[in-house]
N, C-alpha and C positions, 0 to 999 in steps of 0.2 A: 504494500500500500504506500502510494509516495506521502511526502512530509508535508500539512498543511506548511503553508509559506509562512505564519511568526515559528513554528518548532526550525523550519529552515534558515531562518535569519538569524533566533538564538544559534543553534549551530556554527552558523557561517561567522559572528561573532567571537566563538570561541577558535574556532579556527587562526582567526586572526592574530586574537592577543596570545596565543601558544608560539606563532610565528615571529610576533614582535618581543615577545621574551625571549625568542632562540635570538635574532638578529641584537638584540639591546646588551646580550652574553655577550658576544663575538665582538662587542664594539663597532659595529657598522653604520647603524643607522643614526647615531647622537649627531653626528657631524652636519647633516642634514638641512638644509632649512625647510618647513612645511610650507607646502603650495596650497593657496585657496584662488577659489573659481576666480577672483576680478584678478589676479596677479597679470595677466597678457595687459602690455604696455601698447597703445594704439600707436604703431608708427606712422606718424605720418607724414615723416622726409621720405623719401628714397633711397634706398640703400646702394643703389649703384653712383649718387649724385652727391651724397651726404654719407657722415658719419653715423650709422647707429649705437646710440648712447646706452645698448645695455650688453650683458656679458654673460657667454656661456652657464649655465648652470643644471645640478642635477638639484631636484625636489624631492618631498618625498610627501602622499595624501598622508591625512591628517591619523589613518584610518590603518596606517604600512601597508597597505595591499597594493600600492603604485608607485612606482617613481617616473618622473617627468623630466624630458630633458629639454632646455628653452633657452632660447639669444634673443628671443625679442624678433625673427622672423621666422622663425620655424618652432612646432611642439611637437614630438616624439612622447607615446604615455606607456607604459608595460606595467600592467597585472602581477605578480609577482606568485599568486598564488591561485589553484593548486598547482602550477606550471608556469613560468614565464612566458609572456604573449604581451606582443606588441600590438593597443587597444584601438590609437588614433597617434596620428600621424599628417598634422594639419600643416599650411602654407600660408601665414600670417599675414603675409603683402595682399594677399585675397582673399584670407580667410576659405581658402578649399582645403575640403578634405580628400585626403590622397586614399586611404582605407575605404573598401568596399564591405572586406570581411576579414577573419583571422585566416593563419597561416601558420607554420613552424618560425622556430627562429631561423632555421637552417635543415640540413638533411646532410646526411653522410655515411657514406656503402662504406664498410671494413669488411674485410675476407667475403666480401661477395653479398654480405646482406646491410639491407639498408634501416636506416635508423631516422627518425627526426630527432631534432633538437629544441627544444619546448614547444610550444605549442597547447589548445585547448580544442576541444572536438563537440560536434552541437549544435551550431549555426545554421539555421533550416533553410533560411532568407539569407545568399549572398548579393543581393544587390544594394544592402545597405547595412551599417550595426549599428544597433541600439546598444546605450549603456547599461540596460537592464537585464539584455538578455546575457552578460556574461559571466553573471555568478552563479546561472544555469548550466554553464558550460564543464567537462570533463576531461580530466589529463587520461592521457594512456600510458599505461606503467611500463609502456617496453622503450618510451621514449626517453632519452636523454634528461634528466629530471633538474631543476634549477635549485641549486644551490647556495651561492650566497653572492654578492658583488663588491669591488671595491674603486674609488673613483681616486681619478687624478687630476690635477688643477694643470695637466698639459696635454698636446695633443703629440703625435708622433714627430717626433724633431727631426731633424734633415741631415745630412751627411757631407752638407755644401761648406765646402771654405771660398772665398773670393778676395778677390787682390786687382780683378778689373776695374776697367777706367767708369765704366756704372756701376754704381753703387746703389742704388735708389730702392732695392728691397729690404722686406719685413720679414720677419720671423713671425709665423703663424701664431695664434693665441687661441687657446681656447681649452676646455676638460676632455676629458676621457675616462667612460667608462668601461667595467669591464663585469660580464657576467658569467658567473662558472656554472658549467654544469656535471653530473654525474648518473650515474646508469646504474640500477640495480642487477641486471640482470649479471650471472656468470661471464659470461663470454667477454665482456664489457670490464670485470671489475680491474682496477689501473688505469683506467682512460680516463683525462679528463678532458673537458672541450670548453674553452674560454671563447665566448662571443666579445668582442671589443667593438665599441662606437667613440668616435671622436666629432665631437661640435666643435664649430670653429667662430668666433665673437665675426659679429660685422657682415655677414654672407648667409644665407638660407643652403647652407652644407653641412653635410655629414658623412665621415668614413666609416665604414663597416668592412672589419676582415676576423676571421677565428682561429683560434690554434689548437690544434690537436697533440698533447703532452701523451707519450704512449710511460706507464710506470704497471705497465700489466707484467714484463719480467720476461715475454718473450715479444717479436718480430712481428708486428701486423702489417696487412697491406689494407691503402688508402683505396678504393676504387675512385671516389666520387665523392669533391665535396662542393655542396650549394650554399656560400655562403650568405644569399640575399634571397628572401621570396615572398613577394609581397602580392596582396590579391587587390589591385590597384583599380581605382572608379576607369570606366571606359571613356572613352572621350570622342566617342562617333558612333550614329546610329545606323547602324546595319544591319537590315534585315536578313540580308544575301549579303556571301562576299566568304572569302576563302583569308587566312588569315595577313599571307603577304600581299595579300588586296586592300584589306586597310591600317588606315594610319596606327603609325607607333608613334606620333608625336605628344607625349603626354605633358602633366604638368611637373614630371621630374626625369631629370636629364642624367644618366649613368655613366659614368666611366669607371672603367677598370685597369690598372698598370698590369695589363698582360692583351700588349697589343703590338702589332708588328707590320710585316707583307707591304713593306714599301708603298706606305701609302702616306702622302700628302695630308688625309682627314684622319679623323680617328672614329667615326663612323662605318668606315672602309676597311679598318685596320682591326676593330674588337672582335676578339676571341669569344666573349665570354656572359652575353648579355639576351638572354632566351626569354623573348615574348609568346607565353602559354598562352590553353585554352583552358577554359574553368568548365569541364560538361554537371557540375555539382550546379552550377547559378542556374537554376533551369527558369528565372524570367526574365533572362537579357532575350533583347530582342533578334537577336542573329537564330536564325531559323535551325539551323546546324551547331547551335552553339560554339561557331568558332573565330568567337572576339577575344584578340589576343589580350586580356586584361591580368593574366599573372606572369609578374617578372621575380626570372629567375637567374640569377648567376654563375656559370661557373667555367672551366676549360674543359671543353670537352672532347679534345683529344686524348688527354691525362685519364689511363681508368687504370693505375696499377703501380701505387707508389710505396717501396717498401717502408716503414718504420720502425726502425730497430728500437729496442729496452730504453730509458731513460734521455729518448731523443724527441724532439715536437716540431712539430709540421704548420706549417702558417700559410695561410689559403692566398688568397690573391684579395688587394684592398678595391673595396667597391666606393667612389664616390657618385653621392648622391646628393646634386644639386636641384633645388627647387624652383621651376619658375612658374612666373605670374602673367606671361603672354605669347603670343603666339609669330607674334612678331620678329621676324629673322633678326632684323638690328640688335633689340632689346637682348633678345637671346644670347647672341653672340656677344654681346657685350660680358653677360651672367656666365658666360664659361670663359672668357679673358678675363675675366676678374676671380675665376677659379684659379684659373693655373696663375695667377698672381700670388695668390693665399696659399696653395697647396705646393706649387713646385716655383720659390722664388730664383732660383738659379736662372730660368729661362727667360730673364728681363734681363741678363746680360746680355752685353752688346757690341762687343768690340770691334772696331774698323780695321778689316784686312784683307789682305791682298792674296790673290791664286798664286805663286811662284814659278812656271815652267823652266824648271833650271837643268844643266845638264854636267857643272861643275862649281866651286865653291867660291870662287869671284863673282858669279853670279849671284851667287845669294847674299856675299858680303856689299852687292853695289844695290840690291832690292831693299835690303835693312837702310841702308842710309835713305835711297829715296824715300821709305818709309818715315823715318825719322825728320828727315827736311820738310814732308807734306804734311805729317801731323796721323798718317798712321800709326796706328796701334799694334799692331800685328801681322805675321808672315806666314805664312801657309805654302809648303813646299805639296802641289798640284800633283793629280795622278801625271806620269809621264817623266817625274821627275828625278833627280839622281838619290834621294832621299829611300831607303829602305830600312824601315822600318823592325823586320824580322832578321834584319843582318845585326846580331848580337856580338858579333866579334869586336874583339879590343881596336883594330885600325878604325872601325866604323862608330865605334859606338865617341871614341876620341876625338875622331873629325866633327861631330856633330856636336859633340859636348864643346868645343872651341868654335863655331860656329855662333851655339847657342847665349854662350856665356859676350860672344861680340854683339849678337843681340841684345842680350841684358844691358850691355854699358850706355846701348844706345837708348835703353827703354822702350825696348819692343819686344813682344814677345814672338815667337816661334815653334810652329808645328807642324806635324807629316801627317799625309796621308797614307792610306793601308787599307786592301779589298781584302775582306774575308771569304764573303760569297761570291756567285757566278763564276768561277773557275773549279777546274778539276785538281785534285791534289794527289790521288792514287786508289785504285780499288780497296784499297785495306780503309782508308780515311772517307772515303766520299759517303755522302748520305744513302743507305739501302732502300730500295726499294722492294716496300709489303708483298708486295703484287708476284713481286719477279725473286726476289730474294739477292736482286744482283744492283750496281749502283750504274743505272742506266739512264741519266737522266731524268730522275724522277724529283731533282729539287724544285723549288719554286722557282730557281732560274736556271734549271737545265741540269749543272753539273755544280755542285759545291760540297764544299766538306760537312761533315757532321760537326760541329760543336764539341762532343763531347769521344770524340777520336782523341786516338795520340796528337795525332796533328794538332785539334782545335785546344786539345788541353796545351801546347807545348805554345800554339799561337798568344793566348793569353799571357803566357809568364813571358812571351817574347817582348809581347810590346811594352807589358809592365815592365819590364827589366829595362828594356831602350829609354824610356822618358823618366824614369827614376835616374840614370844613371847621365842623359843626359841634359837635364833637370828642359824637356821641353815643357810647354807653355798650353800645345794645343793639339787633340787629337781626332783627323779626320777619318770614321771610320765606316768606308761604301761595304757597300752591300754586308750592314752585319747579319746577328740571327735571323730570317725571314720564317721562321715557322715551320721549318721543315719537319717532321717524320724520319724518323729510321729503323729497318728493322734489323740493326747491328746487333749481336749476343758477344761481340767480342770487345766492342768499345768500351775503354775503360770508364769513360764521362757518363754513362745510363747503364743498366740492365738490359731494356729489350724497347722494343714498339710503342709500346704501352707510358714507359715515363719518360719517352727520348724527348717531346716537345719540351715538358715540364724541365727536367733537367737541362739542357740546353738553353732553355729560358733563364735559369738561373746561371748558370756561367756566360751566358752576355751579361746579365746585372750585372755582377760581382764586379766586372771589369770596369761597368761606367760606375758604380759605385767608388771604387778605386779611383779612379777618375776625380770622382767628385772632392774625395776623401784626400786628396794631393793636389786639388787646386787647379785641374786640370780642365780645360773647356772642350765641351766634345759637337762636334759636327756628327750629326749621322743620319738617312736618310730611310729610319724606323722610327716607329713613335713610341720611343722609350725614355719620353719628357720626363713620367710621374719616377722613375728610376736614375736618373743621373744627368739626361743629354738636353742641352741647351739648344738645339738648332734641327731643324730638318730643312727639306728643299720647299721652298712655296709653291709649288706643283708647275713645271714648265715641260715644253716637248723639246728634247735636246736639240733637235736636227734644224727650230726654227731659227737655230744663232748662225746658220749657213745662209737666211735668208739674208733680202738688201736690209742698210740699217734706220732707214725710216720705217721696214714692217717693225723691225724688230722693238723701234721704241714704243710703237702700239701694242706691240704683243705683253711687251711687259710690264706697260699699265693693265692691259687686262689681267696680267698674272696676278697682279700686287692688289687689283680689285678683289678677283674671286676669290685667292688664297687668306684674305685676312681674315673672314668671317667669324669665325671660331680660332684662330689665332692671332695671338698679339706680333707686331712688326720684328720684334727680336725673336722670335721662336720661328725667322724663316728667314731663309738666304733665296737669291736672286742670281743671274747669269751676265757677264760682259764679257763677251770674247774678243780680246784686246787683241788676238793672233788669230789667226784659223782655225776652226772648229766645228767637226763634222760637214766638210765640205766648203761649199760657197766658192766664190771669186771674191776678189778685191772689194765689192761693194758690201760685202758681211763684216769683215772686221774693222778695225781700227788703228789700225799700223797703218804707216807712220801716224803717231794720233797727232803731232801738229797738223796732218793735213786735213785731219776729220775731228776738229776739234771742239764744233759747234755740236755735231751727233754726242763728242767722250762728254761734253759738260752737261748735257741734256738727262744723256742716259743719268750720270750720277746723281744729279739733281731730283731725277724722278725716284732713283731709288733711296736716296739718302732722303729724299723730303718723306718718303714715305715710313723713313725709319726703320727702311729692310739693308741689311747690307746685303752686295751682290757677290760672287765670286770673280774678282777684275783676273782675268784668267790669263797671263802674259809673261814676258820677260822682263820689262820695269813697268812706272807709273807717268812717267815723262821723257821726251826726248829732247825737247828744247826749253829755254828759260821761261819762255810765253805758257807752253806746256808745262809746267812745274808751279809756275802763277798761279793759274788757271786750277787744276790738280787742289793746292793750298787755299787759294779762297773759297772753293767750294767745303774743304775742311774743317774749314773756320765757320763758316756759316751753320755748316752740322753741327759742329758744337754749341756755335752760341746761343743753338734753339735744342741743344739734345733732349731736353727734357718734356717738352711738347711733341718736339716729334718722334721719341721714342711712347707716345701716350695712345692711347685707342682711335681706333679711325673709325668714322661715319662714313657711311658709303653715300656720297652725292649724284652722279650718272658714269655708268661704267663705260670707257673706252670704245668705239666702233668706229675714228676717224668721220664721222659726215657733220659731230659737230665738237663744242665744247664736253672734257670729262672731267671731275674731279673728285676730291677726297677734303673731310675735314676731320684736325687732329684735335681731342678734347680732352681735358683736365680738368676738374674743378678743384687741385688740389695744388694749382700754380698760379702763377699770379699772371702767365699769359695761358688764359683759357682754353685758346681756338688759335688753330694754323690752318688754313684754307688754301691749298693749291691747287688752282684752273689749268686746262691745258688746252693748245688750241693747235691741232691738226691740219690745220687746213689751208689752202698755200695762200690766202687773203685774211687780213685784220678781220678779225669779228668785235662786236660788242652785243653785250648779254644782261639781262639783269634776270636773278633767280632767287628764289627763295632760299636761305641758310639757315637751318635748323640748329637751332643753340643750346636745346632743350639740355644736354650728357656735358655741358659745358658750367653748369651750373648758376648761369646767369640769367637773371629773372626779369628786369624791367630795360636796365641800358644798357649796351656793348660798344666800348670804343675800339674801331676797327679802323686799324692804317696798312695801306699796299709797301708793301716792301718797305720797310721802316720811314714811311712819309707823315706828315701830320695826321694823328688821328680824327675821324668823322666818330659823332655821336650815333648810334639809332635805337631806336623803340622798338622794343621786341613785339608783336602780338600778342594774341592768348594763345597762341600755337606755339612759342618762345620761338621766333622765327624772326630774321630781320630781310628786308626785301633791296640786295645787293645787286649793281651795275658794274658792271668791268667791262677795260675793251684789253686785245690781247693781239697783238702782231702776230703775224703769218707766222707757223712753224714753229710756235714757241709757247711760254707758260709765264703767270704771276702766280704771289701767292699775297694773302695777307693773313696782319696778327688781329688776334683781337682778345681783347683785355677787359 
């Protein structure tokens, strides 16, 4: 006979205080502050525009059955009892609620069976949860059962040292929590599973990743673990429709640092980010029930990861950014202002040069022009006499007195080194499933395994080359891409099964190293959240053989499309100052006195844009005019680096038939807005356009002056917009400030 509901409430009462007597033992819960219902703080700046004035924190109800985690734009709530479950999960800039229904904390296969990780079971209705119905709810005793938690007043600290000529990053702020859990069952006793969440002050963000501590006394295997699964409101109504039919654009935006395959975005490039179907909601409106509405995380190549006695396993970190529009601008703004918070390193920015050298007076006459124009840095180019894997004492000495002429001059200096798309030997190359044999089967044809003799000996190679001779920078093409292997003899993995996984982690390690010695890494994976500063802004190599008035179009377009989701420092650009993939005379730049209106232009548009290019050649200048020229564009980058290394607003994208441009915003400088126009066209235009000011922070005036001329006044709208006239000669660009 079930419990009339007060014998159920007494009940559920004593429940409670049995549970807040265990926790008040332990010392856990004192620390606390208690959360009451009005505690949400109405923001009513913006947080991409403004400072938000409140500060991570954990809560705990009045009642111990909840703790809540809150910044003031985000509220995360977990139940705590009879099993941890995460209740609600709101987006405070909107006030949406992201929870449709419950879910586990997580899920995780060991020796072949699968397990959740908290969780509550009961929910009749998943298209929406009531607060009432969930002290109705019941734990399942073969789940992973919640234990106790303990909180920290930081978030995961970084690995970053820096000594570049930008300095302009923060070190994240914010708590972390962490929830243990435990398993009754046999097979299970020694495991334990730590769920960990990190909030971060100032940003609607939070990291989630878990660790698996094996103290069972013998060797379990990992099959599969999901560390995120969330049963998320839908956000499009579909009757019909298959699930890669409709939208994944929800109100929270995922990223994982286990991401690769030479991609440009990182939507291209995630491993590990699986939009389910729920056939339990049976009254969403998809006739087939297949609206993708549960997100699930994990890699799922990895099903077979050994873990030995008193060793623990740590998943992949999931961030989870909140947003409040649909808005491509806006958006892209909310994830440059993630990897602002999350991964400061990638706001470095140093100015440098491609190297093509093919002896050592070469690169002694590249440093000085560097040093005379006001670069920063040298980068010895694929093609160059620079080898990196040549560990021997003549090599490693030459480079180390190379390096150190470098230093005197205040510049730093770095090589290049291809990992992938080459073959190395059947014994090292990656195997393929299929064939059993290494045929071709990498993501670019032929490359080594990672975790080969070869790839393990590559690692200590180049660590040992820049350690010894103390370089500065290291460019690394084609690293891990993802591959597969079904090697049984390679020392770096086991077999098939964890060759992704492990291989994954010995590229880390290397840019960790990297990071850990000061080291800036170029590379052309999206291994930002891991160690690397730079990847390529997505270009087609062979268009640098075109003439170079396409080329200056083409790479406004690049510098348009690629910025969206990336900040100007987290992408390099292309100037082929020599011959390059092809072309005649009319593609490059040599002699550049004679093409010196195209070399200052190109610069212009890429340094205005705060992208550095790769100036791909044998020097920087040929003649005095040329070295001028070279220098005050130098100068000018500098004296605005701080705006234009700032967030771009996309104004009209590039297609030559009329005016295109870009504006740079700050509200955290005291010059707001950089506005660069470009005018294609072989006649003077004059234009007047709306400039949207709104990400600028300035609300009623803007004083805006062209090219450092006396400033004009203007009146913004109710659209924060002021309404701008320029005229612009044939073939050429302004720009103005505005303050």
């Amino acid at each position: 006979m079930p419990f009339h509901k007060p014998i159920r409430k007494v009940l559920f009462c004593l429940i409670l205080c049995a549970y807040s007597y265990s926790l008040y033992s332990q010392g856990i819960i004192t620390k606390l502050p208690v959360w009451n219902a009005g505690k949400e703080i109405n923001v009513k700046s913006d947080w991409l525009i403004s400072k938000v004035n409140t500060k991570s924190g954990v809560y705990r109800s009045s009642d111990h059955s909840e703790l809540i985690l809150y910044n003031g734009l985000l509220k995360r709530v977990f139940r705590l009892i009879p099993n941890l479950v995460c209740t609600d999960f709101i987006n405070l800039t909107n006030n949406q609620q992201l929870l449709r229904a419950i879910e586990p904390e997580a899920k995780i296969e060991i020796n072949h069976h699968e397990y959740a990780i908290g969780g509550l079971y009961g929910q009749k209705e998943r298209a929406y949860l009531l607060p009432e119905w969930i002290n109705r709810l019941k734990r399942n005793d073969s789940d992973f059962q919640y234990v106790s938690y303990k909180v920290s007043d930081q978030v995961p600290t970084t690995f970053w040292k820096t000594d570049t000529a930008l300095k302009n990053s923060k070190t994240a702020a914010g708590i972390t929590i962490r929830f243990i859990f435990q398993s009754g069952l046999p097979e299970l006793k020694g495991i334990t599973i730590t769920v960990n969440y990190a909030l971060y002050d100032g940003i609607p963000l939070m990291v989630k990743w878990i660790s698996v501590a094996n103290h069972s006394g013998e060797t379990i295997v990992v099959n599969k673990v999901v560390n995120e699964m969330l049963a998320l409101v839908e956000e499009e109504s579909a009757v019909v429709g298959t699930p890669d039919q409709m939208k994944k654009q929800h109100g929270i935006y995922v990223e994982t640092n286990y991401a690769f395959n030479n991609a440009m975005r990182y939507d291209l490039s995630d491993q590990t980010t699986h939009w389910k179907t729920d056939s339990n909601y049976t009254s969403q409106v998809n006739y087939n029930y297949q609206t993708p509405c549960v997100l699930e995380v994990y890699p799922e190549k990895v099903t077979a990861l050994e873990l030995e006695p008193a060793s623990t396993f740590t998943s992949v970190r999931t961030y989870e950014l909140l947003m409040d529009s649909y808005d491509r601008e806006r958006r892209g703004l909310a994830i440059r202002k993630m990897y602002k918070t999350i991964a400061p390193w990638t706001q470095e920015n140093p100015i440098f040069m491609h190297l093509v050298s093919h002896e050592d007076k070469e690169v002694l006459s590249a440093i000085d022009q560097c040093a005379i124009t006001g670069y920063e840095a040298v980068i010895m180019s694929f093609g160059s006499h620079c080898n990196m894997e040549d560990t021997s004492v003549e090599n490693i000495s030459r480079w180390k007195k190379l390096a150190a002429y470098a230093h005197a001059k205040k510049i730093k200096i770095g090589g290049y080194s291809l990992f992938s798309s080459r073959k190395i030997s059947d014994e090292d190359d990656v195997i393929d499933p299929l064939t059993g044999k290494p045929d071709a089967a990498a993501f670019f044809g032929n490359a080594a395994c990672m975790g080969s003799q070869w790839g393990l000996d590559y690692i200590r190679k180049i660590e040992y080359f820049i350690s010894q001779t103390a370089f500065d920078l290291f460019e690394n093409d084609g690293p891990y891409p993802g591959d597969v292997c079904a090697s049984v003899t390679h020392p770096g993995h086991k077999n098939l099964f964890d060759s992704q996984w492990k291989q994954m982690e010995l590229q880390k390690s290397l840019y960790h190293w990297c990071n850990d010695h000061g080291v800036y890494v170029n590379a052309p994976d999206w291994y930002f959240l891991d160690g690397t500063n730079k990847i390529g802004i997505g270009y087609r190599e062979v268009n640098f053989s075109l003439p170079r008035s396409e080329q200056k179009i083409l790479n406004r377009q690049n510098i348009y499309d690629g910025l969206w989701e990336k900040t100007a420092s987290m992408s390099w650009g292309f100037v082929p100052l020599t011959k390059y993939q092809g072309g005649g005379p009319e593609a490059v730049l040599e002699p550049l006195s004679e093409h010196l209106n195209d070399y200052s232009q190109l610069m212009f548009q890429y340094y205005g844009a705060g992208v550095q290019a790769c100036y791909r050649g044998p020097r920087l200048f040929d003649t005095e005019v040329t070295k001028q020229k070279v220098r005050d564009i130098i100068s000018w980058y500098k004296k605005y680096r701080a705006i234009l290394n700032s967030d771009i607003i996309h104004l009209r994208r590039p297609d030559g038939r009329d005016w295109d441009g870009i504006l740079h915003v700050n509200h955290e400088l005291k010059t707001k807005g950089f506005l660069l126009l470009f005018n294609p066209l072989h006649e003077s235009i004059t234009r007047t356009i709306q400039v949207p000011l709104y990400y600028t922070g300035l609300d009623t005036v803007a004083h805006i002056s062209e090219q450092q001329s006396l400033s004009k006044n203007y009146q913004l709208n109710r659209n924060h917009e002021v309404r701008l006239s320029f005229t612009i000669p044939a073939d050429s660009y302004t720009w103005f400030l505005i303050e």
